[in-house]
DSSP file (Angstrom, degrees, kcal/mol; ACC not computed):
  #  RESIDUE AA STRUCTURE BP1 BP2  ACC     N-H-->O    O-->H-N    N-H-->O    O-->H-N    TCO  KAPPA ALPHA  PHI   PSI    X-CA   Y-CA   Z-CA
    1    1 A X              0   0    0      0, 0.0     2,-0.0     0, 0.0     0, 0.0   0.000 360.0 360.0 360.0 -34.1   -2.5   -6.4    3.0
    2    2 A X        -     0   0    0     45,-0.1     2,-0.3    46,-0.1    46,-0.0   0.094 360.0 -92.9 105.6 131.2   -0.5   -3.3    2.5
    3    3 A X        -     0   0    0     45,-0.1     2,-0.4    41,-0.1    48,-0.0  -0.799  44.5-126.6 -82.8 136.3   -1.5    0.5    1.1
    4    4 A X        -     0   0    0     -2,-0.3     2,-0.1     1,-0.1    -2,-0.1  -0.787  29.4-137.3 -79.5 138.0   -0.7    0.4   -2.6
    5    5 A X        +     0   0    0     -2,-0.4     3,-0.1     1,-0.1    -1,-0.1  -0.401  33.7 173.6-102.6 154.5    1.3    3.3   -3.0
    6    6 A X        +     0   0    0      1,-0.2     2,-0.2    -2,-0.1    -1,-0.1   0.585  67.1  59.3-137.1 -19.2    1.2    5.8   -5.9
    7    7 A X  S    S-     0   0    0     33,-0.1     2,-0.2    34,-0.1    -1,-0.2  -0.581  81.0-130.6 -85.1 166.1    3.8    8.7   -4.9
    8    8 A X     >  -     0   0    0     -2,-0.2     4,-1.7     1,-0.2     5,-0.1  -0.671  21.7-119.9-108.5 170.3    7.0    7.7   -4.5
    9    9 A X  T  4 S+     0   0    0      1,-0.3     4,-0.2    -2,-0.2     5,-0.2   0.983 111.1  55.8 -91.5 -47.7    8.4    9.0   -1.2
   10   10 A X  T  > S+     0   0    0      1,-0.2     4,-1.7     3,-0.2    -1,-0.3   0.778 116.1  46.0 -23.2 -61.1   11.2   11.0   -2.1
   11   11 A X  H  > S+     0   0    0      2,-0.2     4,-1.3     3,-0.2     3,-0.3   0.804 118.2  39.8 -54.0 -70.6    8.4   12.8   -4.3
   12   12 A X  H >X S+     0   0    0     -4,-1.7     3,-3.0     2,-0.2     4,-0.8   0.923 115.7  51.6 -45.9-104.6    5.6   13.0   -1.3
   13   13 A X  H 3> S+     0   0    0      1,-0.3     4,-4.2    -4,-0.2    -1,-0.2   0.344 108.6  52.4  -6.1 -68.5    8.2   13.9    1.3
   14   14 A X  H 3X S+     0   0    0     -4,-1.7     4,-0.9    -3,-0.3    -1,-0.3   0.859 111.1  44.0  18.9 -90.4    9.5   16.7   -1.0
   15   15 A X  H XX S+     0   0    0     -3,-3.0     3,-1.4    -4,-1.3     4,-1.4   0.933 115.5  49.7 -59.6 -47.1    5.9   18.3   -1.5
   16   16 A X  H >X S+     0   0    0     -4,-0.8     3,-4.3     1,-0.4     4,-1.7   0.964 112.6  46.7 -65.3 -77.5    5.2   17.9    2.4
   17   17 A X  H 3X S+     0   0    0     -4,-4.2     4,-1.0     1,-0.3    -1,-0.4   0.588 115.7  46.3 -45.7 -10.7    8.8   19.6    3.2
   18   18 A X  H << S+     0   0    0     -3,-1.4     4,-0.4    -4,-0.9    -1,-0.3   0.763 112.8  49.3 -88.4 -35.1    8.0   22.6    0.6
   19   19 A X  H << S+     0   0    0     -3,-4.3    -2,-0.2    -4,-1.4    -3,-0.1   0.796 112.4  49.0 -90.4 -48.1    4.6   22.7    2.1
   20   20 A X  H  < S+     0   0    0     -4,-1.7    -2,-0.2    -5,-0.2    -1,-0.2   0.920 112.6  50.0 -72.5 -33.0    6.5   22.9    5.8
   21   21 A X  S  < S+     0   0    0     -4,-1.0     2,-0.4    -5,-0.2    -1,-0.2   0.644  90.4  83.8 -35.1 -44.5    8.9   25.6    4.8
   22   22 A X  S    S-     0   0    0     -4,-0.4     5,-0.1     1,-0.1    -3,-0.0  -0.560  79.2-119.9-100.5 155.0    6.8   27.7    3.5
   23   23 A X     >  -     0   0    0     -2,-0.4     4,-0.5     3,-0.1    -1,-0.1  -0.061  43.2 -94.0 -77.7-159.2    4.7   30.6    6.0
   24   24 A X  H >> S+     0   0    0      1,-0.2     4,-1.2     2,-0.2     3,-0.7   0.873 126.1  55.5 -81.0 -46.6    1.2   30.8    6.1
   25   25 A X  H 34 S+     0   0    0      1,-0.2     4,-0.4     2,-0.1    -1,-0.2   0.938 112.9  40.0 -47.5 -56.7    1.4   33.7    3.1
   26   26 A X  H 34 S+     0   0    0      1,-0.2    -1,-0.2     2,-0.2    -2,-0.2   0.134  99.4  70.8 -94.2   5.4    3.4   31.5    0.6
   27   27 A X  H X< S+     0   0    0     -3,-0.7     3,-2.6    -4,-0.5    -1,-0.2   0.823  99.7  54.9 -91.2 -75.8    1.5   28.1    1.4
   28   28 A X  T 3< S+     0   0    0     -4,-1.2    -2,-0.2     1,-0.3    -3,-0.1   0.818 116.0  38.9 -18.3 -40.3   -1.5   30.1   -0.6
   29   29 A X  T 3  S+     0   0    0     -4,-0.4     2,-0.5     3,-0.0    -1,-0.3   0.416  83.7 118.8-110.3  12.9    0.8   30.6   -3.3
   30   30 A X  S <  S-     0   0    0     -3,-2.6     5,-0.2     1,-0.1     4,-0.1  -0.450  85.1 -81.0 -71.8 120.3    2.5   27.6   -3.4
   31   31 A X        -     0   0    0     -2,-0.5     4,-0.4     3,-0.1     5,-0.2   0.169  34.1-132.7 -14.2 139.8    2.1   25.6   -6.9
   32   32 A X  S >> S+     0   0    0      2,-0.2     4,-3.2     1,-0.1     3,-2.7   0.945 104.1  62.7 -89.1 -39.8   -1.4   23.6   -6.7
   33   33 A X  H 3> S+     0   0    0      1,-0.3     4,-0.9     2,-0.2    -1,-0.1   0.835 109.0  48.1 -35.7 -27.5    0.8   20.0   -8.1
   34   34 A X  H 34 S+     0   0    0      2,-0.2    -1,-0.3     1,-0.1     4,-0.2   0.514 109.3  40.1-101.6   9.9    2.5   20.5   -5.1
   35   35 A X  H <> S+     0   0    0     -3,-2.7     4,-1.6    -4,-0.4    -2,-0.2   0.412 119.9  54.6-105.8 -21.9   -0.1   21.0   -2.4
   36   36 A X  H  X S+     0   0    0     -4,-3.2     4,-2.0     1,-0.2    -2,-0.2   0.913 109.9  42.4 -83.9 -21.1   -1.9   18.2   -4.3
   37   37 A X  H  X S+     0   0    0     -4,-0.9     4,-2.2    -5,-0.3    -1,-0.2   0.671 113.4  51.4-106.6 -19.0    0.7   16.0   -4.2
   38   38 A X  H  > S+     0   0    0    -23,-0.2     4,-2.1    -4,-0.2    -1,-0.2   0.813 112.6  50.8 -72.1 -40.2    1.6   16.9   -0.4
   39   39 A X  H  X S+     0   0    0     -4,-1.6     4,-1.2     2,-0.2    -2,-0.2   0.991 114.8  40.6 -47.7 -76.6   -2.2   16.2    0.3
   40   40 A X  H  X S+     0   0    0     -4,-2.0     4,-3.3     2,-0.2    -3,-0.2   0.754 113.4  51.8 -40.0 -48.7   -2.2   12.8   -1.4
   41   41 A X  H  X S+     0   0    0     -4,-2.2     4,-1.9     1,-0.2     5,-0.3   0.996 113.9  45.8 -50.3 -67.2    1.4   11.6    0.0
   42   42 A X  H  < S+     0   0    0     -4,-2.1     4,-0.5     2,-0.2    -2,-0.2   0.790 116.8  48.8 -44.2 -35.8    0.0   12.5    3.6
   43   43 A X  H >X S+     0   0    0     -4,-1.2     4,-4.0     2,-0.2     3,-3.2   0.995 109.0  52.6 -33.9 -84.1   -3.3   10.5    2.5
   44   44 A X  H 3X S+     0   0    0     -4,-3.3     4,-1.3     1,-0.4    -2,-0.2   0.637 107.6  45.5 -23.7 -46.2   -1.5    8.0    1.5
   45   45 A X  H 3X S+     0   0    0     -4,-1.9     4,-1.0     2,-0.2    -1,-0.4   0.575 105.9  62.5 -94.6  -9.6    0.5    7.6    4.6
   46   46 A X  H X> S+     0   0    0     -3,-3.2     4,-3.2    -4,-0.5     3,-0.9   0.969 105.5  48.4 -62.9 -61.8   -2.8    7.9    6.7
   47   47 A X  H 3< S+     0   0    0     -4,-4.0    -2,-0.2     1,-0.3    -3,-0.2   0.849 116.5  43.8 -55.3 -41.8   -4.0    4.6    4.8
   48   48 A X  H >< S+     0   0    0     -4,-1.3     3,-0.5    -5,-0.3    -1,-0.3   0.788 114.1  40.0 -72.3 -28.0   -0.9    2.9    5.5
   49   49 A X  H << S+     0   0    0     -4,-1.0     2,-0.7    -3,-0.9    -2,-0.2   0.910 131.2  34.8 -99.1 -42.1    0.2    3.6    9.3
   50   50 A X  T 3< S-     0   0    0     -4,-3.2    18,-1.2    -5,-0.3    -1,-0.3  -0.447  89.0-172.4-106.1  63.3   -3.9    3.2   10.2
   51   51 A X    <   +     0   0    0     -2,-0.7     2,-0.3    -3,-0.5    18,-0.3  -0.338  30.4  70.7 -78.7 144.7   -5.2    0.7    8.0
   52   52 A X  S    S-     0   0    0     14,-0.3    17,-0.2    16,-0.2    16,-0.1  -0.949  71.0-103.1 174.4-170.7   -8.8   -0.4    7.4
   53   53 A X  S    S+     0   0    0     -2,-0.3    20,-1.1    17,-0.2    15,-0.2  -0.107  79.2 108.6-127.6  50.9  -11.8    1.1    5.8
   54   54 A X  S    S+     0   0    0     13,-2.4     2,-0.3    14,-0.9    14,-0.2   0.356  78.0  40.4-115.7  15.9  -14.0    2.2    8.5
   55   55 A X  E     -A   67   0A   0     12,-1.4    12,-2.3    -3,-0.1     2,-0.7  -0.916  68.0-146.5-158.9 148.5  -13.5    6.3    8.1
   56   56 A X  E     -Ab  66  81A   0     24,-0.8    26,-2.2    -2,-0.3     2,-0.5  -0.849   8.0-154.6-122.1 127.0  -13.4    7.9    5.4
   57   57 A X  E     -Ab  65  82A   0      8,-3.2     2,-0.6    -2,-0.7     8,-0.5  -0.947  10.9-168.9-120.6 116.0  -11.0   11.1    5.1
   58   58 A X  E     +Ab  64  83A   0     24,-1.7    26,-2.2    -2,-0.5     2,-0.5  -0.923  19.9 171.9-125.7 125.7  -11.9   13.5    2.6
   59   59 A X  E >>  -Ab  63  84A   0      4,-2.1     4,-2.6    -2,-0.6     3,-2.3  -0.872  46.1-135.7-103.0  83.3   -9.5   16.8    1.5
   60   60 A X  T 34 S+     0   0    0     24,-0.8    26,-0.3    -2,-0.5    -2,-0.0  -0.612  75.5  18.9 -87.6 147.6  -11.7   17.9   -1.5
   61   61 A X  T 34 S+     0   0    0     24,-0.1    -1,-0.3    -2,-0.1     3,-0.1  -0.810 128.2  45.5-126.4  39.4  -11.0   18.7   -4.2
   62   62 A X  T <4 S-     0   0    0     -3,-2.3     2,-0.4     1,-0.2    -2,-0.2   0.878 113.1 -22.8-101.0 -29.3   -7.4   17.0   -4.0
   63   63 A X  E  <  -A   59   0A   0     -4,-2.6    -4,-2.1     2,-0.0     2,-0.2  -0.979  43.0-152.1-165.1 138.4   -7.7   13.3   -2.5
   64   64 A X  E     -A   58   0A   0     -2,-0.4     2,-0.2    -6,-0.2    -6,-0.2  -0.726  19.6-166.9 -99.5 164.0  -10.0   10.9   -0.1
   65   65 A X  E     -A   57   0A   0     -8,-0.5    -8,-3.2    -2,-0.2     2,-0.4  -0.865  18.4-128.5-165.7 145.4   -8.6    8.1    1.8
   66   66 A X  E     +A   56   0A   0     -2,-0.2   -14,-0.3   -10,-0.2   -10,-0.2  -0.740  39.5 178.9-102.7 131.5  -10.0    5.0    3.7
   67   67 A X  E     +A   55   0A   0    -12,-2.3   -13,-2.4    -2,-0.4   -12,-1.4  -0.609  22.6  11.8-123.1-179.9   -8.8    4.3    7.5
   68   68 A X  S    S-     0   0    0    -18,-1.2   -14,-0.9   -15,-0.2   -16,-0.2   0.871  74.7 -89.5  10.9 137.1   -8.6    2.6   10.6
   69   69 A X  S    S+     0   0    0    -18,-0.3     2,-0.3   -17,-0.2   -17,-0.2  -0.258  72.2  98.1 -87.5 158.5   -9.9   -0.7   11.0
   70   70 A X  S    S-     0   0    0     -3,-0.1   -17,-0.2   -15,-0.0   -15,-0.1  -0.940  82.4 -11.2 167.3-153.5  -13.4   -1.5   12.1
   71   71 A X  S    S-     0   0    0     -2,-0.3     2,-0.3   -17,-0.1   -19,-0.0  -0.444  72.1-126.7 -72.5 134.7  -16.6   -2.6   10.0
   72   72 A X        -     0   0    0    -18,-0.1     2,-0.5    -2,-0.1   -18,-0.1  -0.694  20.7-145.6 -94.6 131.0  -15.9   -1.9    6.3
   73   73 A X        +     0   0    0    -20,-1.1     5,-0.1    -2,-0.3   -18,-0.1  -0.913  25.4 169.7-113.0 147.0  -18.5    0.1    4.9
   74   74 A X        +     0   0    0     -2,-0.5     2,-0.3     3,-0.1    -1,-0.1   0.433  53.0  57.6-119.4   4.0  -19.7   -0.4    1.0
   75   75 A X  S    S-     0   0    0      2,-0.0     0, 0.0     0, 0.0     0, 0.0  -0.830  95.4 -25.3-137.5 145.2  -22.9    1.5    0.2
   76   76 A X  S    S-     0   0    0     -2,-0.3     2,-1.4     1,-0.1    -3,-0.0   0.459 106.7  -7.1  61.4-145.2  -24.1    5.3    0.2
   77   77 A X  S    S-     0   0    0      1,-0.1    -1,-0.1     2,-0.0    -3,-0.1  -0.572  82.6 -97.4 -87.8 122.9  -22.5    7.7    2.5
   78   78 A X        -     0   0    0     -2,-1.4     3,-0.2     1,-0.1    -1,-0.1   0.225  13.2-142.0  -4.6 124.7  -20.0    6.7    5.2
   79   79 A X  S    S+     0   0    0      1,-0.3     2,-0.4    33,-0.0    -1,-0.1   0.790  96.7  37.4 -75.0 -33.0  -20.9    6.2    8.8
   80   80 A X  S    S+     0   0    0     32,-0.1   -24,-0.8    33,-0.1    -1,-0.3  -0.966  80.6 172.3-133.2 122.4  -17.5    7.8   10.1
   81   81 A X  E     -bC  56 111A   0     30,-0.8    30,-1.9    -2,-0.4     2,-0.4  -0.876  18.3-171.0-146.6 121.0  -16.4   10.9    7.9
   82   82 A X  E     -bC  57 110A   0    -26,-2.2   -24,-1.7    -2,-0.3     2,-0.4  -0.925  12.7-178.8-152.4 138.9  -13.8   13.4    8.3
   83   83 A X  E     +bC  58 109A   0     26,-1.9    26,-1.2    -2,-0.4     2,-0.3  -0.884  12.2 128.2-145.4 113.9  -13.7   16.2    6.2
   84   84 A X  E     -bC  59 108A   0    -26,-2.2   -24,-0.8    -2,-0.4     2,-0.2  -0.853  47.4 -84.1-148.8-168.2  -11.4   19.4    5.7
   85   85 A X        -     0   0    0     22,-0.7     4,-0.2    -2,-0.3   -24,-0.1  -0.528  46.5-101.3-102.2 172.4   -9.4   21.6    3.4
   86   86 A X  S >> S+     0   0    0    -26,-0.3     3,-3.3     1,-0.2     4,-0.8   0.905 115.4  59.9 -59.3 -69.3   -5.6   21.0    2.4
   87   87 A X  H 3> S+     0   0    0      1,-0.3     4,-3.1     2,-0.2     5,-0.3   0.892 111.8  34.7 -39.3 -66.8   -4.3   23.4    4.7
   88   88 A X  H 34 S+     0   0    0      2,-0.2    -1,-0.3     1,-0.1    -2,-0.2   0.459 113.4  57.6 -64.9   9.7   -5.6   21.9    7.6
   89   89 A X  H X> S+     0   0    0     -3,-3.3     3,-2.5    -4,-0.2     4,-1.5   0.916 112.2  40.4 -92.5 -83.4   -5.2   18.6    6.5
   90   90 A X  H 3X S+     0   0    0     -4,-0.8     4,-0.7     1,-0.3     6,-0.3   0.649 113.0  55.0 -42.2 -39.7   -1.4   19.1    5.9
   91   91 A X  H 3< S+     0   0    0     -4,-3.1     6,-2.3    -5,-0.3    -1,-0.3   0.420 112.8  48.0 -87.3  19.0   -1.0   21.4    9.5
   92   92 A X  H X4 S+     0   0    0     -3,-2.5     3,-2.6    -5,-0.3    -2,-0.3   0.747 111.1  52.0-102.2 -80.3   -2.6   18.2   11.1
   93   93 A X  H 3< S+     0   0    0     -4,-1.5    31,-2.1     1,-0.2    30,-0.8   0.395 114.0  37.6 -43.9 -13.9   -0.1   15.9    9.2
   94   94 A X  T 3< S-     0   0    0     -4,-0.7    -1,-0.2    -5,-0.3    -3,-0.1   0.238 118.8 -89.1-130.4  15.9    2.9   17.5   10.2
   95   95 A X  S <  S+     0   0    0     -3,-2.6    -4,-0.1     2,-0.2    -2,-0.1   0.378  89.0 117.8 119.1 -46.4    2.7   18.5   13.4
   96   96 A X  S    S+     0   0    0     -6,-0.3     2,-0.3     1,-0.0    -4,-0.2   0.868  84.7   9.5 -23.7 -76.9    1.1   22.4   12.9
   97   97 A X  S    S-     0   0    0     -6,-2.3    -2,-0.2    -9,-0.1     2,-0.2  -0.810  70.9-132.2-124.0 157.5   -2.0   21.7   14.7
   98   98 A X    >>  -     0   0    0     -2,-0.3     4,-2.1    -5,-0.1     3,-1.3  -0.723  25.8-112.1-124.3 149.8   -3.6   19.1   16.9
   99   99 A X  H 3> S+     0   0    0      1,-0.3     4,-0.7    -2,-0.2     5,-0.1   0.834 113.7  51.2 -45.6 -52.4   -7.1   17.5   16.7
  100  100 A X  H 3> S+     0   0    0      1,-0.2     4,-0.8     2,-0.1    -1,-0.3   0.665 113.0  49.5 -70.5  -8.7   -8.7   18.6   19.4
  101  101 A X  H <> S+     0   0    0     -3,-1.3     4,-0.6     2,-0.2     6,-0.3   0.757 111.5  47.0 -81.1 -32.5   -7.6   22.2   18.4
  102  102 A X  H  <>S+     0   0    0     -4,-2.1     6,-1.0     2,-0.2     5,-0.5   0.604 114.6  46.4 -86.4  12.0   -8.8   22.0   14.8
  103  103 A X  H  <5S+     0   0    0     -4,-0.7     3,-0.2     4,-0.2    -2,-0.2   0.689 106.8  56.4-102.6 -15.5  -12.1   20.5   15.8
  104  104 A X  H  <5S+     0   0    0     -4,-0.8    -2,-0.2     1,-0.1    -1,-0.2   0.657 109.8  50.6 -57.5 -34.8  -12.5   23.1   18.5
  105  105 A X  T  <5S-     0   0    0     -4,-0.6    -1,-0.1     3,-0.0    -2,-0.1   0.124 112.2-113.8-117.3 -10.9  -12.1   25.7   15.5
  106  106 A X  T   5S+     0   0    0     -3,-0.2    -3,-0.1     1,-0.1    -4,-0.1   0.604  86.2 123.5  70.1  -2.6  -14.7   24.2   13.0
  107  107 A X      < +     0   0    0     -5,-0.5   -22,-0.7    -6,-0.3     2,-0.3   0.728  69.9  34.0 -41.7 -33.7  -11.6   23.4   10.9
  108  108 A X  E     -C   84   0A   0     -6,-1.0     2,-0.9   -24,-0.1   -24,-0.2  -0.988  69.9-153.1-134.4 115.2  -12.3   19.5   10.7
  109  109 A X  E     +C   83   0A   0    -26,-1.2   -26,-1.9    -2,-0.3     2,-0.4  -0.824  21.4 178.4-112.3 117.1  -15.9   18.0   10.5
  110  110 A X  E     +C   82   0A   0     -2,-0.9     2,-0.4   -28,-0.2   -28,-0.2  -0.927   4.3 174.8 -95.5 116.4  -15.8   14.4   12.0
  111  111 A X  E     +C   81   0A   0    -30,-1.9   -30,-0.8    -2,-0.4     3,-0.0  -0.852  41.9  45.6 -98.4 144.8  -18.7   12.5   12.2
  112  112 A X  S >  S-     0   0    0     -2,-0.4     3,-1.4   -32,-0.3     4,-0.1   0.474  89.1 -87.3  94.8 156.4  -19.2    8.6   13.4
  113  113 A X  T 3  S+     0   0    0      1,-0.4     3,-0.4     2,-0.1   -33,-0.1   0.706 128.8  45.1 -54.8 -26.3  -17.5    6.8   16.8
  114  114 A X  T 3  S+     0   0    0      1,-0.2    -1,-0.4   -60,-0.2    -3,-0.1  -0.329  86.2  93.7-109.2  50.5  -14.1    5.9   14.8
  115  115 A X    <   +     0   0    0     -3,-1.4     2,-0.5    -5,-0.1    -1,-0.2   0.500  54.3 108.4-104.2   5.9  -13.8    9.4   13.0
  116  116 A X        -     0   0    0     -3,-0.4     3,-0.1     1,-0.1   -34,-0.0  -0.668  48.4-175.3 -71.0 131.1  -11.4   10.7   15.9
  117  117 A X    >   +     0   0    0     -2,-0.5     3,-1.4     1,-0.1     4,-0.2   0.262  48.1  98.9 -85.5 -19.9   -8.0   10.9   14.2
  118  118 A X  T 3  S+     0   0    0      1,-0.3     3,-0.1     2,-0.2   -19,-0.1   0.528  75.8  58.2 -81.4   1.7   -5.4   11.9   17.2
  119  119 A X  T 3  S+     0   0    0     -3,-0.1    -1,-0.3     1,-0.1    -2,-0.1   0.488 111.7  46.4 -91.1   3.5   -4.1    8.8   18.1
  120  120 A X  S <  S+     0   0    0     -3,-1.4     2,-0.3     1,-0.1    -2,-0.2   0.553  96.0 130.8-121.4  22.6   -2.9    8.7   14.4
  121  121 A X        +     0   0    0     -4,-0.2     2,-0.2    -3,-0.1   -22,-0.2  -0.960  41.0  28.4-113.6 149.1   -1.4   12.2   14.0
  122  122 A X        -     0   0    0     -2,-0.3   -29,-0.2   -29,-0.1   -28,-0.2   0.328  56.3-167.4 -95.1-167.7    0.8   13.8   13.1
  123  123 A X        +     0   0    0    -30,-0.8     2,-0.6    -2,-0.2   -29,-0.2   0.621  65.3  19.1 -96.3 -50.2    2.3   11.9   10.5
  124  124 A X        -     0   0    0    -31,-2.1     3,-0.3   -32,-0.1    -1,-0.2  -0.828  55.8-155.3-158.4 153.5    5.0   13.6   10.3
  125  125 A X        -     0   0    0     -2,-0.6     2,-0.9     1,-0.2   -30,-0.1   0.288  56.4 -15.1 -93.5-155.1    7.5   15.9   11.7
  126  126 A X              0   0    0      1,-0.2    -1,-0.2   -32,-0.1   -31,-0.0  -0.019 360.0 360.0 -27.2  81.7   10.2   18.4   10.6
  127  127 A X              0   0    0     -2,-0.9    -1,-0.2    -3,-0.3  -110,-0.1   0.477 360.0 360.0 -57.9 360.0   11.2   18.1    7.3
């Protein structure tokens, strides 16, 4: 069926590459429209490349998104959950860091049998 889209990519792409540019200092300081909008695009591309609804990826307090296919869940809280902050969402998404190193790190908390994420990162590379 296809992820309905809501950034446009030029836009997304953009915020991601500003995101990849800048160091570890200047990420902090970085506009928050454009760290939300980097989150969401990368979301956004999550839903699409892996689609389904059977894990639930939550960046609070910028964006959520439903993944990989398997049993669709519709009531209370999620069976498979994975949940971090923008930075480590983004150094996941482009390449930065790897899964088993940010779960090793307490970075990323995954819960339920589909909430491993490394066969569908990164997303994307150099910008």
């Amino acid at each position: 069926m296809g992820v309905r889209r809501r950034i446009p990519a030029e836009r997304g792409l953009a915020a991601v590459a500003a995101w990849q540019r800048a160091d570890a200092g200047e990420r902090a300081a970085l506009p928050r429209p454009t760290t939300a909008m980097a989150v969401r695009y990368a979301l956004e591309e999550l839903s699409e490349r892996a689609e389904g609804n059977s894990v639930e990826v939550r960046v609070p307090p910028f964006g959520v998104a439903q993944c990989v296919a398997g049993p669709r869940h519709t009531r209370g809280t999620p069976p498979n959950v994975v949940e971090l902050d923008a930075a480590t969402w983004l150094a996941l998404a482009t390449g930065e860091l790897d899964w088993p190193g940010a779960l090793a790190s307490g970075a990323v908390s995954a819960s339920g049998l589909r909430a491993d994420l490394s066969r569908h990162l990164p997303l994307f590379g150099t910008l």
